[in-house]
DSSP file (Angstrom, degrees, kcal/mol; ACC not computed):
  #  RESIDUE AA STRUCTURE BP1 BP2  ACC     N-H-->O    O-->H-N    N-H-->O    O-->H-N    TCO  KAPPA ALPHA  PHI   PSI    X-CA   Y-CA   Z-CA
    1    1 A X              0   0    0      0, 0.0     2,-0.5     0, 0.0    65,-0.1   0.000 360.0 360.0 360.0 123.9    0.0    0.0    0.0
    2    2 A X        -     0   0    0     60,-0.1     2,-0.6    59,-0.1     3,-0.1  -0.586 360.0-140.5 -79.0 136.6    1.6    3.5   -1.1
    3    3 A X     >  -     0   0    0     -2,-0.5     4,-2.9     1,-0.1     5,-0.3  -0.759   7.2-145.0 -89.4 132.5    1.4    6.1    1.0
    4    4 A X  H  > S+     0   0    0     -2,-0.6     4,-2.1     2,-0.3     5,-0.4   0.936 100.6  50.1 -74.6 -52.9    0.8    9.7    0.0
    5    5 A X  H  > S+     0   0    0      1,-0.2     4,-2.4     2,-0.2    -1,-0.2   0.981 114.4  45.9 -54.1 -41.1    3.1   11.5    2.6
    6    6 A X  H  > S+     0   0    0      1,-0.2     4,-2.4     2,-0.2     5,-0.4   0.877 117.7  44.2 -73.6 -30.5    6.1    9.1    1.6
    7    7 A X  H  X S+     0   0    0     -4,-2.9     4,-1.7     2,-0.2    -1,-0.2   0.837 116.9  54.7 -74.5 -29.8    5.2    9.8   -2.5
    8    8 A X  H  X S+     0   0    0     -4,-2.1     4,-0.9    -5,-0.3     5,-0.3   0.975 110.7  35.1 -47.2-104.3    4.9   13.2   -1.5
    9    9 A X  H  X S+     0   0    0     -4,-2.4     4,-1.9    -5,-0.4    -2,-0.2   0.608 118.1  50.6 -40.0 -29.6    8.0   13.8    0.1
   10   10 A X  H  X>S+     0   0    0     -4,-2.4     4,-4.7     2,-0.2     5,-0.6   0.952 108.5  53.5 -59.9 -59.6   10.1   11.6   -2.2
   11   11 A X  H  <5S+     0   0    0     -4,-1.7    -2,-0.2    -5,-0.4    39,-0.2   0.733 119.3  41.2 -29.9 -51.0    8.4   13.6   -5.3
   12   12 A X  H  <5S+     0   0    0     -4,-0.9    -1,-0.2     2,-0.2     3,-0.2   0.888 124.7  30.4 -37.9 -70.8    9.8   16.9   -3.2
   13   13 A X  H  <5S+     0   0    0     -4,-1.9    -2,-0.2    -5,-0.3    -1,-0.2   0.743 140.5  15.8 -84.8 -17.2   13.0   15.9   -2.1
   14   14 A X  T  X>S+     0   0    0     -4,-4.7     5,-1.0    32,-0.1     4,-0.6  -0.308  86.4 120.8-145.5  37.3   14.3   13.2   -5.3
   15   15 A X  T >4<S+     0   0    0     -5,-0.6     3,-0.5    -3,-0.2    -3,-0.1   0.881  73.4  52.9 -71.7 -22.1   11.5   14.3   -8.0
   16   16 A X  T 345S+     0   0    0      1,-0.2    20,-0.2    27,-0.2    -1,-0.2   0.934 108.0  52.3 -75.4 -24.6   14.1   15.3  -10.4
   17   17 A X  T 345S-     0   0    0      1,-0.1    -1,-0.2    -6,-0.1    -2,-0.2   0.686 111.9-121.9 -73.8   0.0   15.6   11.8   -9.9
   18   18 A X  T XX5 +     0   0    0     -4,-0.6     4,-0.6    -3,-0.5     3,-0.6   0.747  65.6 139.3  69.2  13.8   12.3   10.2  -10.6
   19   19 A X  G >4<S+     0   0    0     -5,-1.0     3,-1.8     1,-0.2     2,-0.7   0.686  70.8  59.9 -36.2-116.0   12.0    8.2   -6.7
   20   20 A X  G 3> S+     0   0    0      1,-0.3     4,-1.2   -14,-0.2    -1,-0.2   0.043 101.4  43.1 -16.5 -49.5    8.7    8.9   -6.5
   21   21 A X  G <4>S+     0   0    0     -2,-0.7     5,-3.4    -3,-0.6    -1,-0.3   0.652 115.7  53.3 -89.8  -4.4    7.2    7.1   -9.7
   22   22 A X  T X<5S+     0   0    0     -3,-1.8     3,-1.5    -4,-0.6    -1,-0.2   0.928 109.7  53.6 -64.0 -60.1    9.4    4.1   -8.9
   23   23 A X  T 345S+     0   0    0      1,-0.3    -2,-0.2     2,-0.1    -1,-0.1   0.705 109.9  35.6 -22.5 -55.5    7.9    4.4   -5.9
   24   24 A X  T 3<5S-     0   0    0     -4,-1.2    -1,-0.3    -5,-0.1    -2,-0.1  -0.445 124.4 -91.4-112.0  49.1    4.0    4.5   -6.7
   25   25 A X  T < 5S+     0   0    0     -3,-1.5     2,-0.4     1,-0.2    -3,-0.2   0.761  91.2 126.0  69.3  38.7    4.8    1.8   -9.6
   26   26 A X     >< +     0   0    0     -5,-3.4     4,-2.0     1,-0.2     5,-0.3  -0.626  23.3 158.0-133.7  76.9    5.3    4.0  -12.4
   27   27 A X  T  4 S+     0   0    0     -2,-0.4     4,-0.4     1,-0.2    -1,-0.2   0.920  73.8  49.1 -81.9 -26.2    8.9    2.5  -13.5
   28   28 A X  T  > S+     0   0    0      2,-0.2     4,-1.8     3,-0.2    -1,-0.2   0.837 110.5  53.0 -71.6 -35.2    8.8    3.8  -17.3
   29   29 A X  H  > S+     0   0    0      2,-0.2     4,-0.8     1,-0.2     5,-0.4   0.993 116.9  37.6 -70.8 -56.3    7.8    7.3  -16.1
   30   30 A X  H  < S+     0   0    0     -4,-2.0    -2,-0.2     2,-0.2    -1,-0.2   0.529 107.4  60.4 -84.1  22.8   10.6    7.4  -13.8
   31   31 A X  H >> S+     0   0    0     -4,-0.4     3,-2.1    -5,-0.3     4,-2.0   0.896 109.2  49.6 -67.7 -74.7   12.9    5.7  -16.1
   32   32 A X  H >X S+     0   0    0     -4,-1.8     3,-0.7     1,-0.3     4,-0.5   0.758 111.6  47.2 -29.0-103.8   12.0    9.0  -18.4
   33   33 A X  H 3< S+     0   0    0     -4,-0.8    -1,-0.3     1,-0.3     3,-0.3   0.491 102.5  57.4 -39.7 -19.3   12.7   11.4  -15.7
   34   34 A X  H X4 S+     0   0    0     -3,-2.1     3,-2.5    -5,-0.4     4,-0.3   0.956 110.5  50.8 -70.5 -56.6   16.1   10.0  -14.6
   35   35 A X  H << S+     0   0    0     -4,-2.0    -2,-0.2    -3,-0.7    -1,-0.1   0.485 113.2  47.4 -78.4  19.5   17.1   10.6  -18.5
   36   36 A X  T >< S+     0   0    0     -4,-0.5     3,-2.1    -3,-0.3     5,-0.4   0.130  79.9 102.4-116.2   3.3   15.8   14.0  -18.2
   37   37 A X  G X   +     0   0    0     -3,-2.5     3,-0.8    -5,-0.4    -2,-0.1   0.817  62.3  71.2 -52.4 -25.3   17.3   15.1  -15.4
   38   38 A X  G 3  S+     0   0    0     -4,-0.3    -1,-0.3     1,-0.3    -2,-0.1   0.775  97.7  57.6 -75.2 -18.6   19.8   17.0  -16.6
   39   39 A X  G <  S-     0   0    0     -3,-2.1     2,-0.5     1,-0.0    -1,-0.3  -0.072 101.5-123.3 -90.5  35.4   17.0   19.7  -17.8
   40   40 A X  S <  S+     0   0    0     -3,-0.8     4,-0.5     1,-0.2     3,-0.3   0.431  75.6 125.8  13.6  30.7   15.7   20.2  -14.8
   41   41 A X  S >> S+     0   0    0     -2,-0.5     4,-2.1    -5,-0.4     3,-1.1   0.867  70.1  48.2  -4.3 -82.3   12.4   19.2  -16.0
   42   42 A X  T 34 S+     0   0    0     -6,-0.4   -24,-0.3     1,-0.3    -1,-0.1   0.192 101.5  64.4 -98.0  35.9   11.6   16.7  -13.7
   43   43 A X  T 3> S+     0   0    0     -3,-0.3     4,-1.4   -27,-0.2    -1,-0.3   0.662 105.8  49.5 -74.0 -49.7   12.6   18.8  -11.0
   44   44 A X  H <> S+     0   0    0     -3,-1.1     4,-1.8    -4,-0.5     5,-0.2   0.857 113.3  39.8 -43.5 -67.4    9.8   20.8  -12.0
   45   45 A X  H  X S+     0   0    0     -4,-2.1     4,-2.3     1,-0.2    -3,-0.2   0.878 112.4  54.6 -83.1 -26.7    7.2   18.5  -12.3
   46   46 A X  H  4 S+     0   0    0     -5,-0.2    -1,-0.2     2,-0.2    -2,-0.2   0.957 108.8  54.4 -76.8 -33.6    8.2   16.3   -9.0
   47   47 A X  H >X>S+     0   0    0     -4,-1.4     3,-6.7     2,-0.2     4,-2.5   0.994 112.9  39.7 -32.9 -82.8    7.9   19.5   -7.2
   48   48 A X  H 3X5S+     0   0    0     -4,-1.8     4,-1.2     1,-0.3    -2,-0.2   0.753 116.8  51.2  -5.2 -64.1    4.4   20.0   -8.6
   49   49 A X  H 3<5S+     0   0    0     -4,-2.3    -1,-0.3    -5,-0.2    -2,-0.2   0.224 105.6  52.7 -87.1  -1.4    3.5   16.5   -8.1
   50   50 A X  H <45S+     0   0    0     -3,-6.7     4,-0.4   -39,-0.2    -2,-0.2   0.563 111.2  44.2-127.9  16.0    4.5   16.2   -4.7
   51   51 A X  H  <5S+     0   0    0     -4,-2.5     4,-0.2     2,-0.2    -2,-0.2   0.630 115.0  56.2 -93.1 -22.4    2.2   19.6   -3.4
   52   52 A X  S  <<S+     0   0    0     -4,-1.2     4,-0.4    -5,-0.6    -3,-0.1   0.827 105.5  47.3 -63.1 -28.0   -0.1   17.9   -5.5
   53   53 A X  S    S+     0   0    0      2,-0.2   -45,-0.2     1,-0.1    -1,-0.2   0.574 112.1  47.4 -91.8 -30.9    0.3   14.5   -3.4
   54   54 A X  S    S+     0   0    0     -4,-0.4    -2,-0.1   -47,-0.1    -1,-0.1   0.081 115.8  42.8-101.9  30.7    0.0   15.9   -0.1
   55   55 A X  S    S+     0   0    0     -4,-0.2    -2,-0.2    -3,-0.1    -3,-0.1   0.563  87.3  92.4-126.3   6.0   -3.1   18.0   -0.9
   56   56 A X  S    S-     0   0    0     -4,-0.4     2,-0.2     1,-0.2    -3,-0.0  -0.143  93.0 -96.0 -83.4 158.3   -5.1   15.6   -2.8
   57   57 A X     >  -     0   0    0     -2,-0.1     4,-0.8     1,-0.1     3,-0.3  -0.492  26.5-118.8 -72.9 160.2   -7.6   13.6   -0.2
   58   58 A X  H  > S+     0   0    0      1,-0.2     4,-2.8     2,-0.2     5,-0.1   0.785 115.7  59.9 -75.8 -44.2   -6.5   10.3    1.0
   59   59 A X  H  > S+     0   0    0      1,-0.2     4,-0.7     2,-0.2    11,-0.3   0.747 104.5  47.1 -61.6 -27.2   -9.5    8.9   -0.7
   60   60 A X  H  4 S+     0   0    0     -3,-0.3     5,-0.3     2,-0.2    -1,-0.2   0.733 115.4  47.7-103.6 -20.3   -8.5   10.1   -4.3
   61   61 A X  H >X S+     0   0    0     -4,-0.8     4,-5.3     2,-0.2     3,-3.2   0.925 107.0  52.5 -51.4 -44.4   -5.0    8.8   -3.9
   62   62 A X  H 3X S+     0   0    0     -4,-2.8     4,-2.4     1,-0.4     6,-1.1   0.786 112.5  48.5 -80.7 -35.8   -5.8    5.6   -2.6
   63   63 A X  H 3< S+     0   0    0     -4,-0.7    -1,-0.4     4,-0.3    -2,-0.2   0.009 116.3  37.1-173.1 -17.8   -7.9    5.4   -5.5
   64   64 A X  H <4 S+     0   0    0     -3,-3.2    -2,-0.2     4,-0.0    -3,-0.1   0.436 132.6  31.0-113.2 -47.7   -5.4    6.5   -8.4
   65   65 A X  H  < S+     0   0    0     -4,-5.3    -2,-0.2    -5,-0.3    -3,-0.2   0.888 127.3  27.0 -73.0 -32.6   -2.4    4.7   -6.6
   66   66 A X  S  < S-     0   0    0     -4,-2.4    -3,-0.3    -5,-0.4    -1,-0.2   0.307  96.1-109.2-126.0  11.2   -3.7    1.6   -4.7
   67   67 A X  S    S+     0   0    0     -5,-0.4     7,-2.9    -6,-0.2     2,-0.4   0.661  72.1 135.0  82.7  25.0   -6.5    0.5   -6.2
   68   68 A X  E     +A   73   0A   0     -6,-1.1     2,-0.5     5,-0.2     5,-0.3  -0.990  22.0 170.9 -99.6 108.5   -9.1    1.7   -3.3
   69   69 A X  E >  S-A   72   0A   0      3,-1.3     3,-1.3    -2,-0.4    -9,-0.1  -0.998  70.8 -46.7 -88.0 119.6  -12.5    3.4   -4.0
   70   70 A X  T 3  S-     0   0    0     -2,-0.5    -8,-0.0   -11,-0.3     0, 0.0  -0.234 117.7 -23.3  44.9-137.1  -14.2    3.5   -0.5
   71   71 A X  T 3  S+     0   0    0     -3,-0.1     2,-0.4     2,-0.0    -1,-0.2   0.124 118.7  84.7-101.1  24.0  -14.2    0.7    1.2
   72   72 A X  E <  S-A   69   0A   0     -3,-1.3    -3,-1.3    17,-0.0     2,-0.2  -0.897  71.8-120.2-126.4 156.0  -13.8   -1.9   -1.8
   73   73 A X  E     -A   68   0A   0     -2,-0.4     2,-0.6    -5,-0.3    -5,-0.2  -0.470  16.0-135.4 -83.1 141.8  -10.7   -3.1   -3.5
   74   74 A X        -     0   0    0     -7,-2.9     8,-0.0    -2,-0.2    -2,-0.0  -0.942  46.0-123.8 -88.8  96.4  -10.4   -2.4   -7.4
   75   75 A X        -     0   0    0     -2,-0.6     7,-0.1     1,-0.1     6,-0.1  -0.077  28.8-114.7 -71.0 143.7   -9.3   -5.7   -7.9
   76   76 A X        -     0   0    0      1,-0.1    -1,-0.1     4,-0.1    -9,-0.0   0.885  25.0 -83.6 -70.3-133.4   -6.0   -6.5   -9.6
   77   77 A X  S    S+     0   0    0      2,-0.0     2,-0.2     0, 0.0    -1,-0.1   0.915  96.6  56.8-104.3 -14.8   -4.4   -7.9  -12.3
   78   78 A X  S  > S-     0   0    0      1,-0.0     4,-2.1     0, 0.0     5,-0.0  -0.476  79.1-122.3-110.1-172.8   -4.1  -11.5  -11.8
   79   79 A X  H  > S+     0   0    0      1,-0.2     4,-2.1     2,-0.2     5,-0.2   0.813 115.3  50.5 -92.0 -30.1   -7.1  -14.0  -11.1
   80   80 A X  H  > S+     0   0    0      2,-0.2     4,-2.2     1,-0.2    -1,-0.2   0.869 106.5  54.7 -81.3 -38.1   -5.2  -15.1   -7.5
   81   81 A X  H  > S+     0   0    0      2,-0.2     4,-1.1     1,-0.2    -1,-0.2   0.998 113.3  42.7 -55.4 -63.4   -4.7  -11.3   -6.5
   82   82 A X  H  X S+     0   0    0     -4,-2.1     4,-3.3     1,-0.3    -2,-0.2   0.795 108.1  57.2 -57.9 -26.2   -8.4  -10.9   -6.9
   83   83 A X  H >X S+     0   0    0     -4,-2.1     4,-3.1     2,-0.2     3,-0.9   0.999 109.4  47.4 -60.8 -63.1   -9.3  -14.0   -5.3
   84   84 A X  H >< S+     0   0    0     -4,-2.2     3,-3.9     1,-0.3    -3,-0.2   0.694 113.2  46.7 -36.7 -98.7   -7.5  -12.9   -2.3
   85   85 A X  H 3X S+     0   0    0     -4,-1.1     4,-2.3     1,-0.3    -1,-0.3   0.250 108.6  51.9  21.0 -71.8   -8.9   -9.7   -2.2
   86   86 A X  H <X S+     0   0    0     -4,-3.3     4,-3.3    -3,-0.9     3,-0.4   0.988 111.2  48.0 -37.7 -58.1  -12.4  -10.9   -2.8
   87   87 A X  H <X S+     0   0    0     -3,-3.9     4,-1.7    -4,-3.1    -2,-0.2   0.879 116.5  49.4 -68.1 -30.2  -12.0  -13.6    0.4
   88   88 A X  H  > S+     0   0    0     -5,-0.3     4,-2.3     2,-0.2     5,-0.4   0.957 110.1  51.3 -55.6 -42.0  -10.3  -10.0    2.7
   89   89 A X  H >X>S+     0   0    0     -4,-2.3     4,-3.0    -3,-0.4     5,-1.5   0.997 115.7  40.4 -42.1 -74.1  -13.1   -7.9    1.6
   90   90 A X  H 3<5S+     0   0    0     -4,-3.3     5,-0.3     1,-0.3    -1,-0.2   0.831 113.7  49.8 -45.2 -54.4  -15.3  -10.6    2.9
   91   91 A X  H 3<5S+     0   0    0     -4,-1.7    -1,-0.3    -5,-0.2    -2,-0.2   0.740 113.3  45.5 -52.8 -44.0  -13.6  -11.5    5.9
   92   92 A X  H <<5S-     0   0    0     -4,-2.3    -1,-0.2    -3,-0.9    -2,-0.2   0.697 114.1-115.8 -64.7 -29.5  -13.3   -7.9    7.1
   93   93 A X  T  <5S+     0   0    0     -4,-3.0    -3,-0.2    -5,-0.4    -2,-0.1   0.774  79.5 126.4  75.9  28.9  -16.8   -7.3    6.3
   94   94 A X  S   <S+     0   0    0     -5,-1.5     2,-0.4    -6,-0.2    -4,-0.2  -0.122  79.1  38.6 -83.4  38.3  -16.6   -4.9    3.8
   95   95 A X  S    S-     0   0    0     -6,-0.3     2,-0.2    -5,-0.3   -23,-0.0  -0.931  85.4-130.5-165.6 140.7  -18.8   -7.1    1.5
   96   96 A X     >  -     0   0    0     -2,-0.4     4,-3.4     1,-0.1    -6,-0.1  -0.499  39.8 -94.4 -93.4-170.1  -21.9   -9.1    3.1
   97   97 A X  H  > S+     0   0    0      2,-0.2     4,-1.8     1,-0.2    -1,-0.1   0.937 125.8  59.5 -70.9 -45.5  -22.0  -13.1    2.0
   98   98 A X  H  > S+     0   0    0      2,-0.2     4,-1.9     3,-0.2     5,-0.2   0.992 109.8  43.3 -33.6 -71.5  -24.5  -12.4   -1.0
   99   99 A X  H  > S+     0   0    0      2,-0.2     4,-1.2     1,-0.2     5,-0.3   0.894 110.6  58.9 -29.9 -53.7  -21.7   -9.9   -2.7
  100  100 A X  H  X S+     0   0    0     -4,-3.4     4,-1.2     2,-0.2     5,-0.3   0.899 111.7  39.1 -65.3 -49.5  -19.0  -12.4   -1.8
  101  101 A X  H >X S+     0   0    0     -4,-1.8     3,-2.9     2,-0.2     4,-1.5   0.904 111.6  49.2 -71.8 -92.8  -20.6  -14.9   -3.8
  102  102 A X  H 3X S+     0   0    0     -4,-1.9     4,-1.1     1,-0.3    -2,-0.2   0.596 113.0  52.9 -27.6 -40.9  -21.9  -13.2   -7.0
  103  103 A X  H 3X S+     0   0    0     -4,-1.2     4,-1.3     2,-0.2    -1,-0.3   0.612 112.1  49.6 -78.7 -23.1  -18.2  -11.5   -7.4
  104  104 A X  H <X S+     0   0    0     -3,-2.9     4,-2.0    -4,-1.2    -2,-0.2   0.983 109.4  45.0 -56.3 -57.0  -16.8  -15.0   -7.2
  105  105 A X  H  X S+     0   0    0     -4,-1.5     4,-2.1    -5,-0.3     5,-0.2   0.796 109.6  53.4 -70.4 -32.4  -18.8  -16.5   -9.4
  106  106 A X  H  X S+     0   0    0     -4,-1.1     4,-2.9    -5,-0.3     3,-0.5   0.985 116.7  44.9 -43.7 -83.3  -18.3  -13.5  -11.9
  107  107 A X  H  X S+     0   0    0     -4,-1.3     4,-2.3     2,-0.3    -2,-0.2   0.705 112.5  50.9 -47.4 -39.3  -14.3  -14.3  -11.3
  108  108 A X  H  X S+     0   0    0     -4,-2.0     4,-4.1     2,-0.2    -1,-0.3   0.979 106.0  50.2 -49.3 -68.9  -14.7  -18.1  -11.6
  109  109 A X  H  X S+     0   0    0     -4,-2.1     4,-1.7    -3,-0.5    -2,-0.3   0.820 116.8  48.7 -62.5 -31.9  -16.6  -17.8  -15.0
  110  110 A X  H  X S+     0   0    0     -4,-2.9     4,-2.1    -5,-0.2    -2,-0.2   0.887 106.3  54.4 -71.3 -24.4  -13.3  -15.3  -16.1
  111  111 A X  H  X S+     0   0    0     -4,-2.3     4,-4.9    -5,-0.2     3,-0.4   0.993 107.8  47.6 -66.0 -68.9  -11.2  -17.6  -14.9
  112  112 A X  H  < S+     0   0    0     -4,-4.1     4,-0.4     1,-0.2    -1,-0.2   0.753 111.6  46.3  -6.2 -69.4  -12.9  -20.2  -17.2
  113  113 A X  H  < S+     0   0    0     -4,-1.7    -1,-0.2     2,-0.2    -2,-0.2   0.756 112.9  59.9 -82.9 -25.1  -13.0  -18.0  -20.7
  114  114 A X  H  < S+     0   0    0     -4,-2.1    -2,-0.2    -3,-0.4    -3,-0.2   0.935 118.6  26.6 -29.8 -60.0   -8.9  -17.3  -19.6
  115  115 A X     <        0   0    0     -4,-4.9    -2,-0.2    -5,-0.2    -1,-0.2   0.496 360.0 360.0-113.8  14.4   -8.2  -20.7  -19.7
  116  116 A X              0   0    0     -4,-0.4    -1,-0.2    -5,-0.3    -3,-0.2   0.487 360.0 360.0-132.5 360.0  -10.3  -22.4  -21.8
């Protein structure tokens, strides 16, 4: 889970170097900005992007960076991720038992047309 103060504060203190988007999973964007560094470009823009990253709500981070809108999971990329996922949701009791089941069975039946 990323955190907004630490993306922040990298973005701030090593944005020209591109930390930050290594950081929040963005390895081609700070590929890019390490080989622009020398224009002080992404000096520019990690400033920017990291008043932008600790003034944003928690809710809209979590939500660009970590795959949260409210109190549900965007669920990821592989079929095992999501499984998890599903079965925390459920287990925490952010999903009642109805939910849990109908988003299974959805995932089950992808799993299916994936592999067959």
């Amino acid at each position: 889970m990323k955190h907004k103060v630490i993306a922040g504060l990298l973005a701030l203190l090593l944005g020209g170097l591109g930390i930050h988007k290594f950081y929040l999973g963005k390895t081609r964007m700070g590929i890019l900005y390490l080989a622009f560094t020398w224009t002080g470009i992404p000096q520019l823009a990690g400033l920017v992007e990291g008043i932008i990253y600790l003034t944003q709500s928690r809710e809209s981070f979590d939500a660009k960076f970590n795959g949260v809108r409210g109190r549900y999971v965007i669920l990821g990329t592989t079929t095992e991720e999501e499984s998890e996922q599903l079965d925390a949701l459920r287990q925490r009791g952010a999903i009642g038992a109805e939910e849990y089941l109908e988003k299974k069975i959805a995932l089950l039946k992808r799993m299916q047309r994936e592999n067959g």
